[in-house]
N, CA, C and O atoms as CSV, one atom per row, in Angstrom:
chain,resi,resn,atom,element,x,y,z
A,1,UNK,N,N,85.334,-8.814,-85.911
A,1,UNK,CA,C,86.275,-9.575,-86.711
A,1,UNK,C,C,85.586,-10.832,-87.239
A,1,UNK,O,O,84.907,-11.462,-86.428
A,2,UNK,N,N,85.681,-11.321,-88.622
A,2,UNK,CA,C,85.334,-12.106,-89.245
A,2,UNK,C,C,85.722,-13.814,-88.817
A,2,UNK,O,O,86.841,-14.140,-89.214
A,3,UNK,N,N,85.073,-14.741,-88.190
A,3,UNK,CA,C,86.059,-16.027,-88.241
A,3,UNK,C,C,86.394,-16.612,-89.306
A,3,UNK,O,O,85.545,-17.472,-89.544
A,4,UNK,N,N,87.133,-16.597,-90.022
A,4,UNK,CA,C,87.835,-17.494,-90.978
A,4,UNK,C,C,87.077,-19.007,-91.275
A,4,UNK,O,O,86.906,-19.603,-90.212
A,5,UNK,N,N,86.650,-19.666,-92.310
A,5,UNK,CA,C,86.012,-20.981,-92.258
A,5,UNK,C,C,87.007,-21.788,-92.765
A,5,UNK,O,O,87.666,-21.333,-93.700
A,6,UNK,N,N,87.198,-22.640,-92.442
A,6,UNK,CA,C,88.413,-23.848,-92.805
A,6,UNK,C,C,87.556,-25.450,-93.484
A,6,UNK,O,O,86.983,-26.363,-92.890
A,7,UNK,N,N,87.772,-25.252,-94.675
A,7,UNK,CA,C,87.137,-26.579,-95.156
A,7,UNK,C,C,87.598,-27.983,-94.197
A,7,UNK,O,O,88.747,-28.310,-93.900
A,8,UNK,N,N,86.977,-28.318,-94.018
A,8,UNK,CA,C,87.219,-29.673,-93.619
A,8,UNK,C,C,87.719,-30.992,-94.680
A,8,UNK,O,O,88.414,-31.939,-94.312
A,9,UNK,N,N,87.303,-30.831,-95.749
A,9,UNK,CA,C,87.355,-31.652,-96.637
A,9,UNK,C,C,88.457,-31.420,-97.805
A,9,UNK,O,O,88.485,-30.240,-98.156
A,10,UNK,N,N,89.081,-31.992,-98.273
A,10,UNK,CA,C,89.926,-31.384,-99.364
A,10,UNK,C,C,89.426,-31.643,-100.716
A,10,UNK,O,O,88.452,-32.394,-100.766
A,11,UNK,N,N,90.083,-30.981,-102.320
A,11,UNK,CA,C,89.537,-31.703,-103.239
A,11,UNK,C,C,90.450,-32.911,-103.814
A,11,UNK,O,O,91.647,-32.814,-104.085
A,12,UNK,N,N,89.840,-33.791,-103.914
A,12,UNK,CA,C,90.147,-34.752,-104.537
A,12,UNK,C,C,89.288,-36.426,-103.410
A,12,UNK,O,O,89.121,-37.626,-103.624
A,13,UNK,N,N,89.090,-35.761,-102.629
A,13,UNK,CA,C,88.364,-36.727,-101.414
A,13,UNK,C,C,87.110,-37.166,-102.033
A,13,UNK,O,O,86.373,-36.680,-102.891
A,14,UNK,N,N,87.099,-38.273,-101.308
A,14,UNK,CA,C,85.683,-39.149,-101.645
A,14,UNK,C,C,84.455,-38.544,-100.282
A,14,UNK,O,O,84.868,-38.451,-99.127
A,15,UNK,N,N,83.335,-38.270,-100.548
A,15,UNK,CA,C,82.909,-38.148,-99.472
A,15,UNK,C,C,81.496,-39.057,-100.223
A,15,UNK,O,O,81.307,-39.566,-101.328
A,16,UNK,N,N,80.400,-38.876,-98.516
A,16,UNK,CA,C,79.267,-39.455,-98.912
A,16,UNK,C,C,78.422,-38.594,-98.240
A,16,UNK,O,O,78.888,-37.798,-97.425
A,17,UNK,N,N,76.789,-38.671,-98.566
A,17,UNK,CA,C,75.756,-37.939,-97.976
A,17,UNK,C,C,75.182,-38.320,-96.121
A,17,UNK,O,O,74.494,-39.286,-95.789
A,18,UNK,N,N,75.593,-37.500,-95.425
A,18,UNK,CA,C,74.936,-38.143,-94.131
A,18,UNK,C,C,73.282,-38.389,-94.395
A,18,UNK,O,O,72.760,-39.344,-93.820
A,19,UNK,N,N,72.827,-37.907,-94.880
A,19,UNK,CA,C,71.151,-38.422,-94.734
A,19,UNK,C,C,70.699,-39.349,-95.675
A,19,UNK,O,O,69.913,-40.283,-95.515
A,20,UNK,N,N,71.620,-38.770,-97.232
A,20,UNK,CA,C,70.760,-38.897,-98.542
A,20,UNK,C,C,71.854,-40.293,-99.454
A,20,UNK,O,O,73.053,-40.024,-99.373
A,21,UNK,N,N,71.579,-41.482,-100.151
A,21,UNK,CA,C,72.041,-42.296,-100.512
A,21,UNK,C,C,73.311,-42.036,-101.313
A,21,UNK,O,O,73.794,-43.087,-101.734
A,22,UNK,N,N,73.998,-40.931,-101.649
A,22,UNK,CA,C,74.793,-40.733,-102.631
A,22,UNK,C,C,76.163,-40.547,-102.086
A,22,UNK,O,O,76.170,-40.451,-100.859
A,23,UNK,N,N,77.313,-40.469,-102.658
A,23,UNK,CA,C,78.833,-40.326,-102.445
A,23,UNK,C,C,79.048,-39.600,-103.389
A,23,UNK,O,O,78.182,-39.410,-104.243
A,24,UNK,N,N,80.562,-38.889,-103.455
A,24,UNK,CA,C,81.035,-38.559,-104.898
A,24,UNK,C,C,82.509,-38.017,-104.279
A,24,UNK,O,O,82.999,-38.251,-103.174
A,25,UNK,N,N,83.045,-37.191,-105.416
A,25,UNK,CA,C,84.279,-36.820,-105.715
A,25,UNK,C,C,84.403,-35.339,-105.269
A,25,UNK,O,O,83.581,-34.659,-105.881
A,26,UNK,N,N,85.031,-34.733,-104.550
A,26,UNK,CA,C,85.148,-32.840,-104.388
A,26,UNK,C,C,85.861,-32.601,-105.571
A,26,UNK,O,O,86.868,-33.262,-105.826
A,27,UNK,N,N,85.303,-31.423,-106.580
A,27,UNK,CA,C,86.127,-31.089,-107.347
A,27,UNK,C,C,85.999,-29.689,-107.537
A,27,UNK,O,O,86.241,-29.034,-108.551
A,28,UNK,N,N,85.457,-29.197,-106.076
A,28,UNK,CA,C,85.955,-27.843,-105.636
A,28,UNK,C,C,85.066,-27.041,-104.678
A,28,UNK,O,O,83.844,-27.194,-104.681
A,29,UNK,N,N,85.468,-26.491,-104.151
A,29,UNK,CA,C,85.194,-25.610,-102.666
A,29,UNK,C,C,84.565,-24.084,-102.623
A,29,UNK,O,O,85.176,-23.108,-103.058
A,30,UNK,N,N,83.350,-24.031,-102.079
A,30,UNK,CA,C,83.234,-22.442,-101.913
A,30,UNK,C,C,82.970,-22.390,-100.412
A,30,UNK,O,O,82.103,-23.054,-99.844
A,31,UNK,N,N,84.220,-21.109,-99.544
A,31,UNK,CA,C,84.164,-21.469,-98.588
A,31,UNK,C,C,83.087,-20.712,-97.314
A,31,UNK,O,O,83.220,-20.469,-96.115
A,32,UNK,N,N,81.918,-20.504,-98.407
A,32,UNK,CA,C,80.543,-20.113,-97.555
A,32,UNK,C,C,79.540,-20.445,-99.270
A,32,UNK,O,O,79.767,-20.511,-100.478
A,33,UNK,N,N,78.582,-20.547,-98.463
A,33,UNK,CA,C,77.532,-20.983,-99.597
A,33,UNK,C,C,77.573,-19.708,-100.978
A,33,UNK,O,O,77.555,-18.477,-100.976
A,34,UNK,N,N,77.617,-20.467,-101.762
A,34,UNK,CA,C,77.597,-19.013,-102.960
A,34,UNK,C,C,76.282,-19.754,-104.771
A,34,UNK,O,O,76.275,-19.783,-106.002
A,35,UNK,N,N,75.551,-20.123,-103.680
A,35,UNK,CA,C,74.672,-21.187,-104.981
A,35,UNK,C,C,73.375,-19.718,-104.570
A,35,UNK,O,O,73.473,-19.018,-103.563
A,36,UNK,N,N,72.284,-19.570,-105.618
A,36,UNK,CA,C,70.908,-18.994,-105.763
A,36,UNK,C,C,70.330,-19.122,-104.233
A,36,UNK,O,O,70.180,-20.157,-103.585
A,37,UNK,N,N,70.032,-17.676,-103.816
A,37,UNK,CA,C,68.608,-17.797,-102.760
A,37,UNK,C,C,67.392,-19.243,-102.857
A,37,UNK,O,O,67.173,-20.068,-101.970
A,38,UNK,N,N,66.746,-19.160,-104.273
A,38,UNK,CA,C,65.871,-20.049,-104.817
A,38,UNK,C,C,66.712,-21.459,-104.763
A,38,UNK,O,O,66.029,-22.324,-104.216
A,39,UNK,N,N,67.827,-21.869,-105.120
A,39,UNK,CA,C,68.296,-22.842,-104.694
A,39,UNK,C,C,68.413,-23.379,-103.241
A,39,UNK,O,O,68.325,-24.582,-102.996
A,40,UNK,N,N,68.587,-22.570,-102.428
A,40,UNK,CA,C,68.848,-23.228,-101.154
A,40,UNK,C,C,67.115,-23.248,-100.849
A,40,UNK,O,O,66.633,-24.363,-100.649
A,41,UNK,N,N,66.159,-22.021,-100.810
A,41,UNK,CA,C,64.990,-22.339,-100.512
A,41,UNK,C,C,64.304,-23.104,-100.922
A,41,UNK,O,O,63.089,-22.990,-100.757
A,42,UNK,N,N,64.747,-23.952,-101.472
A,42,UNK,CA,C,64.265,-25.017,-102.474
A,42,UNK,C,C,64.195,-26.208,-101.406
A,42,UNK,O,O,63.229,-26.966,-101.330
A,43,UNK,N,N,65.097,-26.270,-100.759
A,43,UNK,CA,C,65.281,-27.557,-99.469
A,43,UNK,C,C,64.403,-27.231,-98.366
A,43,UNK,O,O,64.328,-26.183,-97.724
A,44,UNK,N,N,63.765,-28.288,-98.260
A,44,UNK,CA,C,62.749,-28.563,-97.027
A,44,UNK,C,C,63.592,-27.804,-96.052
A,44,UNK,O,O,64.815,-27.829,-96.196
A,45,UNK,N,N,63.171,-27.283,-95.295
A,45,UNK,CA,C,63.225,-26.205,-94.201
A,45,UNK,C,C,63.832,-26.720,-92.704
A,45,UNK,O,O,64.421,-26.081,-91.832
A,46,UNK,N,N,63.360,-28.440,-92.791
A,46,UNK,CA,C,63.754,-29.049,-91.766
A,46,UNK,C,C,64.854,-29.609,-91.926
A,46,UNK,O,O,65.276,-30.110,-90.884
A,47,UNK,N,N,65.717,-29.778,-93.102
A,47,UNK,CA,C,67.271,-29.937,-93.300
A,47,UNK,C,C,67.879,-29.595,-94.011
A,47,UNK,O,O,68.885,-30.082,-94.529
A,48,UNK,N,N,66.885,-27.847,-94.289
A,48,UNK,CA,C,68.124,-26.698,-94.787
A,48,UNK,C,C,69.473,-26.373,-93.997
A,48,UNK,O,O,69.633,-25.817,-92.910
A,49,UNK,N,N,70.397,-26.909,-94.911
A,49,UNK,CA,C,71.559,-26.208,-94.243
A,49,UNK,C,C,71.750,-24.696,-94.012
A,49,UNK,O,O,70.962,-23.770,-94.206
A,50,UNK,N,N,73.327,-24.702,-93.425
A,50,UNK,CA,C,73.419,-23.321,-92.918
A,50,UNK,C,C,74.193,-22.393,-94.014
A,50,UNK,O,O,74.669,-23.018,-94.962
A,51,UNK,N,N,74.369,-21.052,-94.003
A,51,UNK,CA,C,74.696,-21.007,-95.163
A,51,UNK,C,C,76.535,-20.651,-94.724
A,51,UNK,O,O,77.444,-21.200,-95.347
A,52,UNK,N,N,76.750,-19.820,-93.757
A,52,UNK,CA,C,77.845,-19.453,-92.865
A,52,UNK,C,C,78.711,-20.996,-92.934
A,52,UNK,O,O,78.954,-21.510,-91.842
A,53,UNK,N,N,79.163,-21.710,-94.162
A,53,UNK,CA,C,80.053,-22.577,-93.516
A,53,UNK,C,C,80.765,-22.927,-95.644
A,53,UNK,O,O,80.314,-22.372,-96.647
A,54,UNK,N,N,81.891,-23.967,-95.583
A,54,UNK,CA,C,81.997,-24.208,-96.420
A,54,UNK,C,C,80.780,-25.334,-97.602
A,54,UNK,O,O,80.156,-26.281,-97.125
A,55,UNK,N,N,80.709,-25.034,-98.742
A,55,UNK,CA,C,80.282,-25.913,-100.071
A,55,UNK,C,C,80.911,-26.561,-100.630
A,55,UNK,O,O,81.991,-26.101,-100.999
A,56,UNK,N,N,80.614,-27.738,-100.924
A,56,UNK,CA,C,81.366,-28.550,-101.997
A,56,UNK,C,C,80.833,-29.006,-102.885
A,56,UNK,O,O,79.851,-29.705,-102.636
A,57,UNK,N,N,81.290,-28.791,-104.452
A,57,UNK,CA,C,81.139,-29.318,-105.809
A,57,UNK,C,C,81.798,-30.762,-105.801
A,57,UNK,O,O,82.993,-31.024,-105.671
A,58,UNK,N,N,80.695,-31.672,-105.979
A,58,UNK,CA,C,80.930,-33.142,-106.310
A,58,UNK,C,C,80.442,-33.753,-107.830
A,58,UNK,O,O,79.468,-33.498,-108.538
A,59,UNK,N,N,81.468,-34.580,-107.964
A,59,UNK,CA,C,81.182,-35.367,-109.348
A,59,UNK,C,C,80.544,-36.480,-108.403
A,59,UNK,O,O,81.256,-37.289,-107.809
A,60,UNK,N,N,78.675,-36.464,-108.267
A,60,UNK,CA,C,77.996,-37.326,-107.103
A,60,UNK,C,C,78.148,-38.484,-108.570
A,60,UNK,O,O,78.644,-38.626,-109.687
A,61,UNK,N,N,76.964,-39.344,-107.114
A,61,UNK,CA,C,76.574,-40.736,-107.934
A,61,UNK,C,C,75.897,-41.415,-106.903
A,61,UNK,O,O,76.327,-41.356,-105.751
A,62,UNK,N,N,74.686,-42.179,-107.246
A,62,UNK,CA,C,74.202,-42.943,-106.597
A,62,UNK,C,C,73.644,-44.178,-107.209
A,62,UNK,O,O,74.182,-44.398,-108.294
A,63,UNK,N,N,72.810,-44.998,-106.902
A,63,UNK,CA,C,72.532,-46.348,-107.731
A,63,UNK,C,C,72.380,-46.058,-108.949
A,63,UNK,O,O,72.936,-46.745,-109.806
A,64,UNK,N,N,71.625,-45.019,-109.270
A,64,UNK,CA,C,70.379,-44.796,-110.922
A,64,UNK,C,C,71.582,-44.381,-111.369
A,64,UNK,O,O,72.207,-45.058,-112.186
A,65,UNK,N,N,72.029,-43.266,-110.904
A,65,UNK,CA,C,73.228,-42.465,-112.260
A,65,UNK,C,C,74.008,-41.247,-111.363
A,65,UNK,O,O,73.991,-41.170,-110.134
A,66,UNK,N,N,74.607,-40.437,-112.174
A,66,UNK,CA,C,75.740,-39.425,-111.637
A,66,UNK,C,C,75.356,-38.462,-112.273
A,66,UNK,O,O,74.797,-38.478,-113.370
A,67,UNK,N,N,75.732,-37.232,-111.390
A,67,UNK,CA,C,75.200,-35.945,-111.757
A,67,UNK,C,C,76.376,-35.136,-110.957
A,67,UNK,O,O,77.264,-35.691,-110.309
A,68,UNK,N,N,76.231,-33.813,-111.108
A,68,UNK,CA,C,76.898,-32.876,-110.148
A,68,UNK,C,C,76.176,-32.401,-108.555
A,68,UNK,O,O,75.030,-31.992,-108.369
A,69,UNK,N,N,76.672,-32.498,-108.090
A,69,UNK,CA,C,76.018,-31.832,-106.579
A,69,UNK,C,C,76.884,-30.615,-106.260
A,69,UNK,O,O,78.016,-30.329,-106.651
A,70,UNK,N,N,76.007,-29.949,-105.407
A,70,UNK,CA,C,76.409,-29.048,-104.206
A,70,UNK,C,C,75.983,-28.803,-102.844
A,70,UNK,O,O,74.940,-28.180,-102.645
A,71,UNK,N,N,76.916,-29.370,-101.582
A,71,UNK,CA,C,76.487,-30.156,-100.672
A,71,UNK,C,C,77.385,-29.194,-99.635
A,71,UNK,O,O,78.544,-28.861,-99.880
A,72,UNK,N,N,76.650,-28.812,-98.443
A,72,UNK,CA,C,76.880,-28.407,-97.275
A,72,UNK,C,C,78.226,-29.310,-96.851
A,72,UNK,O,O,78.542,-30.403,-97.322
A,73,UNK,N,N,79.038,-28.414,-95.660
A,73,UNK,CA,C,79.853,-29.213,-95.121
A,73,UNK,C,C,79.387,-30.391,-94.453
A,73,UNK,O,O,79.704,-31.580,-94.427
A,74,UNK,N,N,78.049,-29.247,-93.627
A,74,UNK,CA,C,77.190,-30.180,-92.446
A,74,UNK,C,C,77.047,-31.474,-92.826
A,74,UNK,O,O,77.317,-32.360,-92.016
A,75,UNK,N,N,76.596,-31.787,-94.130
A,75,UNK,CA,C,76.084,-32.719,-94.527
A,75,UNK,C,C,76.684,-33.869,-95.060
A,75,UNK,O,O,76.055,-34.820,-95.525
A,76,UNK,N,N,78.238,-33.752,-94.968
A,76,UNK,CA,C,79.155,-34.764,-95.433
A,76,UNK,C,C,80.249,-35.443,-94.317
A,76,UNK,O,O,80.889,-34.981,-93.372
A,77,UNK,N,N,80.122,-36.715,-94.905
A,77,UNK,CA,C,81.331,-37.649,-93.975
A,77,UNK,C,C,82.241,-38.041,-95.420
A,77,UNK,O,O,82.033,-38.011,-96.633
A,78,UNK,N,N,83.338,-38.409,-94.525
A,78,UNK,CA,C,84.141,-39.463,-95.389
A,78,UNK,C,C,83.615,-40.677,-95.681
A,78,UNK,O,O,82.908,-41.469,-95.058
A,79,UNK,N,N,84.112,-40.659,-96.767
A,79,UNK,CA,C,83.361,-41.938,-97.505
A,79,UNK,C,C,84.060,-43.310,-97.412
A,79,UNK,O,O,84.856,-43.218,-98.346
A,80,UNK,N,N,84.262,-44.578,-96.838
A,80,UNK,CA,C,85.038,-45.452,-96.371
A,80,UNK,C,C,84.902,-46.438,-97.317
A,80,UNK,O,O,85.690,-47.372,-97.170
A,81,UNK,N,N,83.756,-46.555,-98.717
A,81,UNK,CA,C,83.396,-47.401,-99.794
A,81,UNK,C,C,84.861,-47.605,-100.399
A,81,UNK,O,O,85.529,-46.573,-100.476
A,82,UNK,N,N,85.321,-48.523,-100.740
A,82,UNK,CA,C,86.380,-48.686,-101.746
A,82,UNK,C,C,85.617,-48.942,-103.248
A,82,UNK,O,O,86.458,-49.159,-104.121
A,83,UNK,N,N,84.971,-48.954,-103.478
A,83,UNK,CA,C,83.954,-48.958,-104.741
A,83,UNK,C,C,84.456,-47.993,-105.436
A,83,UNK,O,O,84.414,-46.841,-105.003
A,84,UNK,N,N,85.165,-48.373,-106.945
A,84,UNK,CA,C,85.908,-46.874,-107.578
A,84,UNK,C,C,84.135,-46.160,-108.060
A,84,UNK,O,O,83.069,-46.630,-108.458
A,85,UNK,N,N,84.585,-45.056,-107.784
A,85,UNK,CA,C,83.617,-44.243,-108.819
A,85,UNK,C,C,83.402,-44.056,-109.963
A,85,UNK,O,O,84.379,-44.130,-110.708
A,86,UNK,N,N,81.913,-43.708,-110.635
A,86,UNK,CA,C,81.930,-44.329,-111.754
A,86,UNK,C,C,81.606,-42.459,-112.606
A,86,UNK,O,O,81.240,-42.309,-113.772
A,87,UNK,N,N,81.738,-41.900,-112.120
A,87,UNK,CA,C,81.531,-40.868,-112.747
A,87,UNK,C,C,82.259,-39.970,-113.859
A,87,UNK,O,O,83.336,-39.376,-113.816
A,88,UNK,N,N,81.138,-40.095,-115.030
A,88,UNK,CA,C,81.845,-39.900,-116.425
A,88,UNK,C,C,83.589,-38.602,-116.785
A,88,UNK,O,O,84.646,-38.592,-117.417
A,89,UNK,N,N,82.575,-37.546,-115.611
A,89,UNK,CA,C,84.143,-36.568,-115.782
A,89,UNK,C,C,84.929,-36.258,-114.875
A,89,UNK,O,O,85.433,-35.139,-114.773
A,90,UNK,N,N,85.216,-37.600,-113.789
A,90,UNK,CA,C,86.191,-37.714,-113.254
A,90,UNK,C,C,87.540,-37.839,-113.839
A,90,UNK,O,O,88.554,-37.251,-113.463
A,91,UNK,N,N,87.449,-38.475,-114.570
A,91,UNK,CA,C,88.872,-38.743,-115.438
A,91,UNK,C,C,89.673,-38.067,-116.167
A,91,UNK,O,O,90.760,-38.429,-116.617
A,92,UNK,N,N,88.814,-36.462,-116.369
A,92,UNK,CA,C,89.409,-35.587,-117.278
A,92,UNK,C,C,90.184,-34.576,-116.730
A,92,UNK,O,O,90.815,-33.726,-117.359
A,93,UNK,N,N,90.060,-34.791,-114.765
A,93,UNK,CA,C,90.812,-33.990,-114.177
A,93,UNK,C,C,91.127,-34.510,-112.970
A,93,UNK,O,O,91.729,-33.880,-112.101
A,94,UNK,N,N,90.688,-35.819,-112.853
A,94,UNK,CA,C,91.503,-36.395,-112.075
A,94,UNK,C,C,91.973,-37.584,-111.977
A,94,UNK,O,O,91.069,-38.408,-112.110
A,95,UNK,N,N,93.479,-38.270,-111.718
A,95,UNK,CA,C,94.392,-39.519,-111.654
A,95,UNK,C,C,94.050,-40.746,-110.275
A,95,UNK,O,O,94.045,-40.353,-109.108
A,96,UNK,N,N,93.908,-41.531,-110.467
A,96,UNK,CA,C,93.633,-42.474,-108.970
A,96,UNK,C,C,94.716,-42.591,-108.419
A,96,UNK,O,O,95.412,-43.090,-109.303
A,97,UNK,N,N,95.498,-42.433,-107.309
A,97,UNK,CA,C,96.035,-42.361,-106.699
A,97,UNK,C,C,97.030,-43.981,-106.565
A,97,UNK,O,O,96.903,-44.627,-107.605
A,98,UNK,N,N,97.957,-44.700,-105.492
A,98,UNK,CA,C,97.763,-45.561,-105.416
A,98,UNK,C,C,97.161,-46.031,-104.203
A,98,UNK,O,O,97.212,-47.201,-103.821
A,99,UNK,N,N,96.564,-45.050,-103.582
A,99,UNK,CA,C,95.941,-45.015,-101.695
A,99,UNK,C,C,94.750,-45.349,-102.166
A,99,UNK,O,O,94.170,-46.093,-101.376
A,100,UNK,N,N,93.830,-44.990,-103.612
A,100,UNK,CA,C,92.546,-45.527,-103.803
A,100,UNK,C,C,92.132,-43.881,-103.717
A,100,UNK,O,O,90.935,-43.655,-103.889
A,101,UNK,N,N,93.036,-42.683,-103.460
A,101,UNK,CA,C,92.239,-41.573,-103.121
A,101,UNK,C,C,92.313,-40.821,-104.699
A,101,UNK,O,O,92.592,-41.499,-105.688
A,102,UNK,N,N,92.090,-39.671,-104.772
A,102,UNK,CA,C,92.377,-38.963,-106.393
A,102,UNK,C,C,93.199,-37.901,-106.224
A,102,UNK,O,O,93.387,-37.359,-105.135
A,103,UNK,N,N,93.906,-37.437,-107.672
A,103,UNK,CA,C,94.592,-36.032,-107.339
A,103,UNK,C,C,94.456,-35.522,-108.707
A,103,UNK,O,O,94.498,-36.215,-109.723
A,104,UNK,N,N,94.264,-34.069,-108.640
A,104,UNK,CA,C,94.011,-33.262,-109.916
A,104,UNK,C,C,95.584,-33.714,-110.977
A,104,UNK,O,O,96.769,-33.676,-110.643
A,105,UNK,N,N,94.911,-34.140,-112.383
A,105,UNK,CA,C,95.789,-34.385,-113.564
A,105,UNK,C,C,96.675,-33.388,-113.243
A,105,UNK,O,O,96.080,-32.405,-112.802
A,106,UNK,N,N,97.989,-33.244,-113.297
A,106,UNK,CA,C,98.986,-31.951,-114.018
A,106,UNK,C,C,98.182,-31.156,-115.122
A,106,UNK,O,O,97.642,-31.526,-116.164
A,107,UNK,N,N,98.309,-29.891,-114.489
A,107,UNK,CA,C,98.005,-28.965,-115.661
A,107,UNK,C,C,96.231,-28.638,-115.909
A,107,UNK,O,O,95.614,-27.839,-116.613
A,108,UNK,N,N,95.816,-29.754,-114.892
A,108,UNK,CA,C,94.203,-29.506,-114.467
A,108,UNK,C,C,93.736,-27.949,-113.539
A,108,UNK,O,O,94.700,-27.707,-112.814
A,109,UNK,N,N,92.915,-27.143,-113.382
A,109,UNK,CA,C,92.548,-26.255,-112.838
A,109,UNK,C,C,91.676,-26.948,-111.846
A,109,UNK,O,O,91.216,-28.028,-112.219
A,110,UNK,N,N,91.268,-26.402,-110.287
A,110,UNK,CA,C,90.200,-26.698,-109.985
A,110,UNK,C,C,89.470,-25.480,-109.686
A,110,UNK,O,O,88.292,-25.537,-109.335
């Protein structure tokens, strides 16, 4: 029998990188790795993640600029920065909350 994987994280959460300088936005879930062989072998070997767990699509960002990520569960905490995010296509699908957290626009897909 298969165990079931349960994201830990929801979308619209802020998270940040446990190792690596960056934070960002979830703006969606795969709930076992589903990115290229060549992509994951691409990561140093000594903090390749696992693949047996949930992924998350982030609108990242770090000092230089913002990009998209795709980031292991392993590899994420909650993010406790109140620093709004500055990332360009956050806004086209998602509303700031008044908690400081985000929620998909009405009528947004994730």
């Amino acid at each position: 029998m298969n165990d079931i994987k349960h994201a830990k994280f929801a979308i619209g959460q802020v998270v940040r990188h446990r190792l690596y300088p960056f934070r960002g936005l979830i703006f969606d879930i795969d709930p076992e790795f589903a990115n290229t062989e060549e992509w994951w072998l691409s990561i140093p070997e000594e903090v390749r993640p696992r693949k047996d767990q949930p992924y998350y699509h982030l609108y990242a960002e770090n000092a230089e600029t913002t990009y998209l990520a795709y980031v292991s569960e392993q590899n994420l905490l909650l993010d406790d920065n109140d620093a709004p995010l500055r990332h360009p296509d956050i806004g086209e699908r998602f509303l700031k909350d008044g908690n400081g957290g985000y929620r998909l626009r009405p009528g947004s897909t994730n």
